[in-house]
LODOTOR-231367 format. One record per atom (N, C-alpha, C): x, y, z. Coordinates in steps of 0.2 Angstrom, whole numbers, padded with zeros to 4 digits, always signed. Each point is the difference from the previous one (the first is absolute). Layout:
XYZ;...
END
This chain:
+0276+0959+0753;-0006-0004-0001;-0005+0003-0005;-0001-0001-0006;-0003+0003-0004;-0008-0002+0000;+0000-0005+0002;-0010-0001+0000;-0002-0002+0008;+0000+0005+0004;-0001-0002+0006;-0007-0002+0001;-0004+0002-0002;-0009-0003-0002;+0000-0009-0002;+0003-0001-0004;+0000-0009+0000;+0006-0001+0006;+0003+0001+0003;+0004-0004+0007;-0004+0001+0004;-0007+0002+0000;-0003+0001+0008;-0006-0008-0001;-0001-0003+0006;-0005-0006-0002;-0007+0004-0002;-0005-0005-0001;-0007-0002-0001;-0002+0006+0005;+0002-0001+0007;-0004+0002+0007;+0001+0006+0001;+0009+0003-0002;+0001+0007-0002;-0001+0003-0004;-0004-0002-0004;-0003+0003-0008;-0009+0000+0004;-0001-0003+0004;-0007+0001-0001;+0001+0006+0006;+0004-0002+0005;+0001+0008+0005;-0001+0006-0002;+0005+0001-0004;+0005+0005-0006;-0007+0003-0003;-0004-0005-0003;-0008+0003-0003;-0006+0004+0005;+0002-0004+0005;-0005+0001+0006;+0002+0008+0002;+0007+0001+0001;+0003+0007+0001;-0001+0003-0003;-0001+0001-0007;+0000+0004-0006;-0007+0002+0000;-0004-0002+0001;-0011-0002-0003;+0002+0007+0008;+0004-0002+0007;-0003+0003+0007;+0002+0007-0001;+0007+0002-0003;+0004+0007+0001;-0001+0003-0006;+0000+0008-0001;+0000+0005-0004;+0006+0000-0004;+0005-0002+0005;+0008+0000-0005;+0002-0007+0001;+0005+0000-0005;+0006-0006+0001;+0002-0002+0008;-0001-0004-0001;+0003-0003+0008;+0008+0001-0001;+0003+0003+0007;+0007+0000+0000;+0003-0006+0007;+0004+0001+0002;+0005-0006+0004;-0005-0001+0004;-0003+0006+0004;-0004-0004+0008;-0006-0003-0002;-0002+0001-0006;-0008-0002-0002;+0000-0008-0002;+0007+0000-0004;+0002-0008-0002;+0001-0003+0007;+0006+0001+0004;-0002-0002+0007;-0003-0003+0004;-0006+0006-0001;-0006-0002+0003;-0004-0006-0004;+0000+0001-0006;-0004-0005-0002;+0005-0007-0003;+0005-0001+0004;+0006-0006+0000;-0002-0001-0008;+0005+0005-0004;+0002-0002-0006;+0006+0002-0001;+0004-0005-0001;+0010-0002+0001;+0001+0004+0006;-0003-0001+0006;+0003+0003+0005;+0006-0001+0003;+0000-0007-0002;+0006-0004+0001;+0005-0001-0005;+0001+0003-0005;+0004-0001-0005;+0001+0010-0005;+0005+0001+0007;+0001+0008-0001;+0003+0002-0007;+0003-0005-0003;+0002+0003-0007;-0005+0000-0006;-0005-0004+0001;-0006-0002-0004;-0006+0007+0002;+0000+0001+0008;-0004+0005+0000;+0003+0008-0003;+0007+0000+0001;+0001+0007-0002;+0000+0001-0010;-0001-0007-0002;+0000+0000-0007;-0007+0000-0001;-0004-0001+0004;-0007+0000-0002;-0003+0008+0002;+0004+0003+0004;-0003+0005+0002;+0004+0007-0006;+0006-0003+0000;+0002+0006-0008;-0005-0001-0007;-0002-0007+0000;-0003-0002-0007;-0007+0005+0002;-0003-0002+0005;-0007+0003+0001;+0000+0009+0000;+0005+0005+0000;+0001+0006+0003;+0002+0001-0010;+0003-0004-0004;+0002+0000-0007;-0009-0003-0005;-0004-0002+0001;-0002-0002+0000;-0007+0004+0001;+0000+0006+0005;-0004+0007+0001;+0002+0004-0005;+0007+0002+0000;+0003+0002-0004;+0000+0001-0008;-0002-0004-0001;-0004-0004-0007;-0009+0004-0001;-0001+0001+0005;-0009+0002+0001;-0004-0006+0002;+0002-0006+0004;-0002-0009+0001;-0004+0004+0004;-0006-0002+0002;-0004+0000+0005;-0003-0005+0004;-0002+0000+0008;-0001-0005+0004;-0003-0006-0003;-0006+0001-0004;-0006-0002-0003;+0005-0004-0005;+0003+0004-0006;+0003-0005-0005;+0003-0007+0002;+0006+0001+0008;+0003-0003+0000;-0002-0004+0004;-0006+0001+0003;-0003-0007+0003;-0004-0002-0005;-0002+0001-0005;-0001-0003-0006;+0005-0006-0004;+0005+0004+0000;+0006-0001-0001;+0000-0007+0003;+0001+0000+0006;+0004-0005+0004;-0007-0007+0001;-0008+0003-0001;-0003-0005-0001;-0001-0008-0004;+0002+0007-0009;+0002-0005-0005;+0007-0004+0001;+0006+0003+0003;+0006-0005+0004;-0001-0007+0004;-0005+0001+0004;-0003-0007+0004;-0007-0003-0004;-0001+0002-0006;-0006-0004-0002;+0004-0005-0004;+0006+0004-0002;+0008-0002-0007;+0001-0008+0005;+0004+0003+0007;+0002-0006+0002;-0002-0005+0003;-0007+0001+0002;-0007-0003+0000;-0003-0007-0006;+0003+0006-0006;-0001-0007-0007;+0005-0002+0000;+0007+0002+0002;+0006-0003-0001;-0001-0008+0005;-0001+0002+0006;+0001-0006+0004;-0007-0007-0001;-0005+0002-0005;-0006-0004-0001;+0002-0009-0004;+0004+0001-0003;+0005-0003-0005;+0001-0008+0003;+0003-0006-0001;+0005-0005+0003;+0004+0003+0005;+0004+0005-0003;+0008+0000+0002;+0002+0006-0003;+0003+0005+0003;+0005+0004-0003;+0008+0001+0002;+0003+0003-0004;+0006-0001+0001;+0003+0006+0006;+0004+0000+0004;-0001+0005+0003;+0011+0000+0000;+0004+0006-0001;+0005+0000+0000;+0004+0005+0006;+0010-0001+0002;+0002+0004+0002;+0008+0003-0004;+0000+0004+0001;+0006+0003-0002;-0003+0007-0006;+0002-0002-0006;+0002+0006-0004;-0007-0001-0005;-0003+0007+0000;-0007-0001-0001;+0004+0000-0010;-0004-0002-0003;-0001+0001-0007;+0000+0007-0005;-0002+0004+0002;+0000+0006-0001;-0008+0002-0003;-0001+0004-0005;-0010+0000-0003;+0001-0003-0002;-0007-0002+0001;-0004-0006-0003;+0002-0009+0004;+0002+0003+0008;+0001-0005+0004;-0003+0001+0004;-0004-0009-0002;-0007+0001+0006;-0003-0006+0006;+0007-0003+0000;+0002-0003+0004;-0002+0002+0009;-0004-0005+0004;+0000+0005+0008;+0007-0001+0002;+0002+0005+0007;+0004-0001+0003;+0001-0002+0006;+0005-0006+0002;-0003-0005+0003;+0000+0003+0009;+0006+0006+0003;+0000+0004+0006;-0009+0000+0000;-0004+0002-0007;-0003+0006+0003;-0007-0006+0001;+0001-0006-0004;-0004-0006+0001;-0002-0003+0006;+0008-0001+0004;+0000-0003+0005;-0004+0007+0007;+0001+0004-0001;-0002+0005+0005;-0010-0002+0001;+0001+0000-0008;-0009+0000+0000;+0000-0007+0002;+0002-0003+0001;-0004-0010+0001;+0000+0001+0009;+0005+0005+0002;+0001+0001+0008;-0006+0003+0001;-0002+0005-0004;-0005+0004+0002;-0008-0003+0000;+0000-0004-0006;-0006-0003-0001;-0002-0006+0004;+0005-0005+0004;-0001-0005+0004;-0003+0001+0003;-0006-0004+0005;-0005+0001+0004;+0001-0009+0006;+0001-0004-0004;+0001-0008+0003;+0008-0002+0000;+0002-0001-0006;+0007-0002+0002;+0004+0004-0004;+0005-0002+0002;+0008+0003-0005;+0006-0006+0003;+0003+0001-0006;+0005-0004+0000;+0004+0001-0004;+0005+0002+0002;+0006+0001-0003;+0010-0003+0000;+0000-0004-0005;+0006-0002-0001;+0007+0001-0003;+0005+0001+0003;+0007+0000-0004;+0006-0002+0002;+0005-0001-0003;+0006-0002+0000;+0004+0005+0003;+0002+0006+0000;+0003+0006+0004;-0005+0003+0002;+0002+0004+0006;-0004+0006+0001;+0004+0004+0003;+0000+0006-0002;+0003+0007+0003;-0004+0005+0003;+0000+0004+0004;-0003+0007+0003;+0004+0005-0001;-0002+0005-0005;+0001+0004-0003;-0004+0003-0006;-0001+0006+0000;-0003+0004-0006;-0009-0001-0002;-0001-0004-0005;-0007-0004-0002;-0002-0002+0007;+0004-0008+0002;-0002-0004+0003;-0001+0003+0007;+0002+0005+0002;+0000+0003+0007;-0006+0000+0000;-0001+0006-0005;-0009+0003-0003;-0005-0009+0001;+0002-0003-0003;-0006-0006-0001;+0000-0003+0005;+0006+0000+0006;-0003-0005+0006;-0001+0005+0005;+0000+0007+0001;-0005+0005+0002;-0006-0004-0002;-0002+0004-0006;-0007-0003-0002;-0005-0007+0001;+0006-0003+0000;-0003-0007+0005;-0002-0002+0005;+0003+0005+0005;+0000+0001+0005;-0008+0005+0002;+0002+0004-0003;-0007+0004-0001;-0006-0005-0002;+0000-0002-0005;-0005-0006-0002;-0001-0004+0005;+0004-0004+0003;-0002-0004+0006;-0003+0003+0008;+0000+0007-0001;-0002+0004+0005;-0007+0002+0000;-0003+0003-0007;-0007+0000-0002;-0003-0006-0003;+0003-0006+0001;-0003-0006-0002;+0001-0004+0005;-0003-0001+0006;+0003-0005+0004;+0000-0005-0001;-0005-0005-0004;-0002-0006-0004;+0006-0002-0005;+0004+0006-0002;+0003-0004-0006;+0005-0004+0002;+0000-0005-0003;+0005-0005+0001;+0006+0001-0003;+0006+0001+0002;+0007+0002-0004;+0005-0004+0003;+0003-0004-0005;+0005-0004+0000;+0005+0001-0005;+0009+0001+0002;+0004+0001-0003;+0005-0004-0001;+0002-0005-0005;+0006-0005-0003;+0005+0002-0002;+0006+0000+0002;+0007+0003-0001;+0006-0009+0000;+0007+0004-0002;+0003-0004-0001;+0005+0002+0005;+0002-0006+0006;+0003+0001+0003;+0008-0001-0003;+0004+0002-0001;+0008-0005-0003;+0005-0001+0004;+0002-0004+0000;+0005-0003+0000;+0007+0001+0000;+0006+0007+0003;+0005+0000-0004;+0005-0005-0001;+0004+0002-0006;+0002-0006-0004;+0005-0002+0005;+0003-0006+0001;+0006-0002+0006;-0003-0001+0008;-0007+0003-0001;-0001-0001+0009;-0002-0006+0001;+0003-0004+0008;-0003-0003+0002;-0003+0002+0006;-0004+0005+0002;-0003+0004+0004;-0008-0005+0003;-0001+0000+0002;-0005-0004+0003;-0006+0002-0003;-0005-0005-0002;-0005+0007-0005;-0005+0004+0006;-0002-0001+0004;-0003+0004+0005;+0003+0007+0001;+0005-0002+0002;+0007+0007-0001;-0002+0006-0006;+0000-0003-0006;+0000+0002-0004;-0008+0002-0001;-0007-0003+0002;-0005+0002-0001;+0000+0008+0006;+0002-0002+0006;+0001+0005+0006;+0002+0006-0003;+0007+0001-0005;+0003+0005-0002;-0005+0003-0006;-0003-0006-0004;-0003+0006-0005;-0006+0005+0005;-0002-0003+0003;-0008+0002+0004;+0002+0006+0003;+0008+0001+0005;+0002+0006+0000;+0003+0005-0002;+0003-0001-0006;+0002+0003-0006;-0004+0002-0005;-0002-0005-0003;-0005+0002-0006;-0007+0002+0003;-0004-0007+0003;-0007+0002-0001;-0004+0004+0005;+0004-0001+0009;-0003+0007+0002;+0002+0008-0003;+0005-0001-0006;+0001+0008-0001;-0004+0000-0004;-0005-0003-0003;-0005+0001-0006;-0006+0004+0003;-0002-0001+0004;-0006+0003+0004;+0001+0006+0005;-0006+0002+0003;-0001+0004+0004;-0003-0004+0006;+0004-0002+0005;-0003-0002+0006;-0006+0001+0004;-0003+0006-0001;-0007+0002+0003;-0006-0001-0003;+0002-0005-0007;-0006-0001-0006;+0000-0006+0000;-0005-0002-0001;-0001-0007-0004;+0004-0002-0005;+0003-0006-0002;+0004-0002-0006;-0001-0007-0002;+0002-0001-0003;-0004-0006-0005;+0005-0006+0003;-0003-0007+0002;+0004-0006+0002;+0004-0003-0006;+0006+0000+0002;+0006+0000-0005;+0001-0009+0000;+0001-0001-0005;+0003-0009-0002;+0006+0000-0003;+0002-0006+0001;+0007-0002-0004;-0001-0008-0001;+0005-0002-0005;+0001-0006-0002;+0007-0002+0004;+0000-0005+0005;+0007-0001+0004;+0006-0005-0002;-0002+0000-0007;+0005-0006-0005;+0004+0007-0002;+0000+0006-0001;+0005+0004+0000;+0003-0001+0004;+0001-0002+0005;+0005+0000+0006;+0003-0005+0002;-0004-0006-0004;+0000-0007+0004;+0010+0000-0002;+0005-0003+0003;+0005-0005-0001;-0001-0005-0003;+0006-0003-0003;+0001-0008-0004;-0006-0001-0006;-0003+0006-0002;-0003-0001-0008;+0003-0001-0005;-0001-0003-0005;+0004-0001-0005;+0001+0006-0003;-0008+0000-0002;+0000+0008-0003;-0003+0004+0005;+0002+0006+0000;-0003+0006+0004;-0005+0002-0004;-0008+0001+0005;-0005+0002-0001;-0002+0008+0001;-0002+0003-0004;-0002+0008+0001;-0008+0001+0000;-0003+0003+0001;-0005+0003-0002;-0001+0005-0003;-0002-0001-0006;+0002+0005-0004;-0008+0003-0003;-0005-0003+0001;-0008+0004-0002;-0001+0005+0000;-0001+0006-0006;-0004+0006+0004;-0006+0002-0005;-0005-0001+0006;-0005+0001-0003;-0005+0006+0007;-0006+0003-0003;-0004+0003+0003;-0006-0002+0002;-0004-0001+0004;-0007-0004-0001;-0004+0006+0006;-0006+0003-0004;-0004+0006+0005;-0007-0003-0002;-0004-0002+0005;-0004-0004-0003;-0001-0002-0007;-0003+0000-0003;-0001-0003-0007;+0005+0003-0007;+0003+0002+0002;+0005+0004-0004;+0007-0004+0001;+0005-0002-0006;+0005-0004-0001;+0005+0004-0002;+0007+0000+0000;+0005+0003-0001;+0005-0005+0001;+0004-0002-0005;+0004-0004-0002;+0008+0003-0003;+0005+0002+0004;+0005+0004-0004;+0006-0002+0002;+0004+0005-0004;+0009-0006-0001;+0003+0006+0006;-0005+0007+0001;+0004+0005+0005;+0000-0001+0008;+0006-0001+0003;+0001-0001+0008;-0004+0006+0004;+0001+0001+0005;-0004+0006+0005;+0007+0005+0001;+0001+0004-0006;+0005+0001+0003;+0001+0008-0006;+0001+0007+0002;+0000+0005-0004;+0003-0001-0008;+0006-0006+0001;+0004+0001-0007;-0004-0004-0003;-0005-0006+0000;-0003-0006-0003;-0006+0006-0002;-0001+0005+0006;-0009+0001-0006;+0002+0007-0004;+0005+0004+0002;+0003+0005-0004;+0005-0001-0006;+0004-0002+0004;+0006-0002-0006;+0000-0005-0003;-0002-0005+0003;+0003-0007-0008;-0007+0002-0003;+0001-0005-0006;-0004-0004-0005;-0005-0004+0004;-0005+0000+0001;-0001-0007+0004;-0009+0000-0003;-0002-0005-0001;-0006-0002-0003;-0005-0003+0004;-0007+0000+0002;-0006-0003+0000;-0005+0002-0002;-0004-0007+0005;-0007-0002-0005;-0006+0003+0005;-0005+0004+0000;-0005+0000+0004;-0005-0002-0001;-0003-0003+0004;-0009-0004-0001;-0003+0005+0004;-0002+0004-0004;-0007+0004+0004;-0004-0003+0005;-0005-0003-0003;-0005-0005+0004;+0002-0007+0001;+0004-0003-0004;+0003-0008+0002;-0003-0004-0003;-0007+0000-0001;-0005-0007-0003;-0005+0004+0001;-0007-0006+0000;-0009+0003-0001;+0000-0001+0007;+0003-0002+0005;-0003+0004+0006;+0006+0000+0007;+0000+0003+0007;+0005+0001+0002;+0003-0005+0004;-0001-0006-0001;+0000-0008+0004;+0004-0002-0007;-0003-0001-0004;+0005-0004-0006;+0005+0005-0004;+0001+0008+0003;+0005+0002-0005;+0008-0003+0000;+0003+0003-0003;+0007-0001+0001;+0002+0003+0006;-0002+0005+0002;+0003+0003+0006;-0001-0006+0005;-0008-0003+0001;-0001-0003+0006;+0004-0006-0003;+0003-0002-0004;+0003-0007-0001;+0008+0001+0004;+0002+0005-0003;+0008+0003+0004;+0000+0000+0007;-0007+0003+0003;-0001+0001+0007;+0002-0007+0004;-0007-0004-0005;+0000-0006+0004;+0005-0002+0001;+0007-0001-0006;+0007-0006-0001;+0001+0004+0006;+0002+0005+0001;+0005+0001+0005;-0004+0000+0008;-0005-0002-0001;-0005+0000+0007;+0002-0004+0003;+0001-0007-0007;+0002-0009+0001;+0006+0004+0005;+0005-0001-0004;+0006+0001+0001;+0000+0003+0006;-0002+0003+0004;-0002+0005+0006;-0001-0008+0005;-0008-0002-0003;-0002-0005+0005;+0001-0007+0001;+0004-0001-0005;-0002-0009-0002;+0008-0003+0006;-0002-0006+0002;+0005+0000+0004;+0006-0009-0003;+0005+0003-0001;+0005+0006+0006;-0002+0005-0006;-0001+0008+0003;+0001+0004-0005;+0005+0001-0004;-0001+0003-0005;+0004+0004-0005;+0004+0005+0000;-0006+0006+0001;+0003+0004+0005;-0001+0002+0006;+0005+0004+0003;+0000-0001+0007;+0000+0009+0003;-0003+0002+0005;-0001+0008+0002;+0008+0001+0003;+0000+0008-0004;+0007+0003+0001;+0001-0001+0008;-0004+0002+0002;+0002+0003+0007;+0000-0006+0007;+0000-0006-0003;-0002-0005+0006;+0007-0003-0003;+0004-0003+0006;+0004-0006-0002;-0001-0005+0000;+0006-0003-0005;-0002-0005-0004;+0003-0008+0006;-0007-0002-0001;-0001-0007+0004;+0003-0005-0001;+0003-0002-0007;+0002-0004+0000;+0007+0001-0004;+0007+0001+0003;+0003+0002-0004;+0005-0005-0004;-0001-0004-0003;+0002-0006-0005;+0005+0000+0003;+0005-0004-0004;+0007-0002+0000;+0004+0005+0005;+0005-0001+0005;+0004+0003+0003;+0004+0006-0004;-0001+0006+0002;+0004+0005-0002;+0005+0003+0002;+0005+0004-0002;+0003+0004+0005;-0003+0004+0002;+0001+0002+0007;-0005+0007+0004;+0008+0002+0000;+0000+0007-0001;+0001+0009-0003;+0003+0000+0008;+0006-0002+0001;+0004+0007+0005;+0001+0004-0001;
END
C-alpha cells in the first residue's frame, strides 16, 4: 500500500491530526488504536505506521503533518462541494490520478450518517473490506441509536429449483445473512424483493440496485458488496455529495423515499428478510 494517508476516511484524518497537535512523537500502533484510526483494517494500519516512522526519517514533523493532513480534508472538502463526483474501484491510474476511491467513500458515508443509511446490492459476501464495513455499521448503529438502517439484497433462486420460496428465504437467512453480523450489536433491517423466488415467471426477476444513501449523500455504483467488486474489478460510480438545495428534495432523500414506497405500499414490494413469507403464490415443491 503506497499512500496509506489517502485510504484512511475524513474522520481518520481528522483523529490522526488531533494525535499529532497532542504527542511530542509520531504516533505508533497503540496510539492509532487508541484513537480508532484503521484499527480494524491491520494491513492499512501497519502501512501507515511504516509510512509515518519513514516519513520522521525524512525530518516530517508532528506540526507539518497535521498541516499536511489539514490541506488533505479541505482538498476533499472542495472535491465533494461539486454535483457529482466520480468515485472508482480496481486499478488506480497511476500520477496524476485523481479519481476518489470508492472502499474508502463508502467507509466515510457510514461514518458520517446520523438519520438514515441505506444500502443496496445484488451480491453480498463477508470477507476482507466488507467484514470491516459491516463492523463499522454495527459500530455506527451503536453510537447512534436514532439512526435508521435498512439493507436490500437479492435473494436468488438456483437455476432448476423447484424448492419452495420460503425454504429458500429460510436458507439464505441462515447461511448468508446471519453470518453477516454480530449478534450482540445492533444491525440494519434487511429486505428483499420475493419475485426472485417466485415460481412460474416468465421471466426471472433479480434485484439488482446498488446504491448508498447516508443521509443527504448519494452513491450510485455498478460495484456489489463484495472484496473482488471494490478491489479488483473495474467498476464505476457517481456521488452526490449533498444531493440538491436542501435535505427533503435531494437525490439521496428521493432514492430513500422509492424504496420506503416499495417497503410500505400494499401489497409490498419488498418484503423483511427475516419474517416469513405470507403469501406463498403458486404451489411449489417443498425440499425433502
Amino acid at each position: 500500500m503506497s499512500e496509506p494517508l489517502l485510504a484512511l476516511t475524513s474522520g481518520e484524518l481528522q483523529r490522526l491530526a488531533a494525535c499529532l497537535r497532542a504527542l511530542p512523537e509520531l504516533p505508533g500502533e497503540a496510539a492509532l488504536s487508541q484513537h480508532q484510526i484503521a484499527c480494524d483494517r491491520l494491513e492499512l494500519r501497519a502501512a501507515l505506521v511504516s509510512w509515518l516512522h519513514h516519513w520522521n526519517r525524512l525530518g516530517g514533523s508532528n506540526a507539518s503533518l497535521a498541516l499536511t493532513i489539514s490541506l488533505l480534508l479541505t482538498q476533499r472538502q472542495g472535491q465533494s462541494g461539486g454535483t457529482a463526483e466520480l468515485v472508482w474501484s480496481g486499478p488506480h491510474g497511476g500520477t496524476g490520478d485523481v479519481t476518489r476511491d470508492q472502499a474508502v467513500l463508502i467507509r466515510e458515508m457510514v461514518e458520517r450518517c446520523e438519520q438514515r443509511l441505506l444500502i443496496t446490492t445484488f451480491n453480498i459476501w463477508r470477507g476482507g473490506f466488507i467484514t470491516e464495513l459491516l463492523e463499522r455499521i454495527q459500530r455506527r448503529l451503536e453510537a447512534s441509536p436514532g439512526l435508521q438502517a435498512r439493507m436490500v439484497v437479492n435473494i436468488p433462486r438456483p437455476k432448476g429449483s423447484r424448492v419452495v420460496a420460503d425454504q429458500l428465504r429460510q436458507a439464505f437467512v441462515q447461511n448468508t445473512w446471519s453470518q453477516l453480523w454480530d449478534p450482540r450489536r445492533p444491525r440494519p433491517s434487511g429486505f428483499f424483493d420475493p419475485r426472485s423466488l417466485a415460481l412460474g415467471r416468465e421471466r426471472p426477476a433479480v434485484f439488482h440496485v446498488k446504491c448508498c444513501v447516508a443521509d443527504a449523500e448519494l452513491l450510485v455504483t455498478s460495484a456489489n458488496l463484495s472484496d473482488s467488486a471494490q478491489y479488483d474489478n473495474c467498476e464505476l460510480g457517481l456521488h452526490f455529495p449533498d444531493g440538491g438545495p436542501s435535505p427533503g428534495t435531494s437525490r439521496a432523500a428521493a432514492v430513500w423515499h422509492h424504496f420506503d414506497r416499495l417497503i410500505h405500499r400494499q401489497p409490498p414490494v419488498l418484503l423483511p428478510i427475516e419474517e416469513p413469507l405470507s403469501s406463498p403464490g403458486p404451489p411449489d415443491h417443498v425440499d425433502r
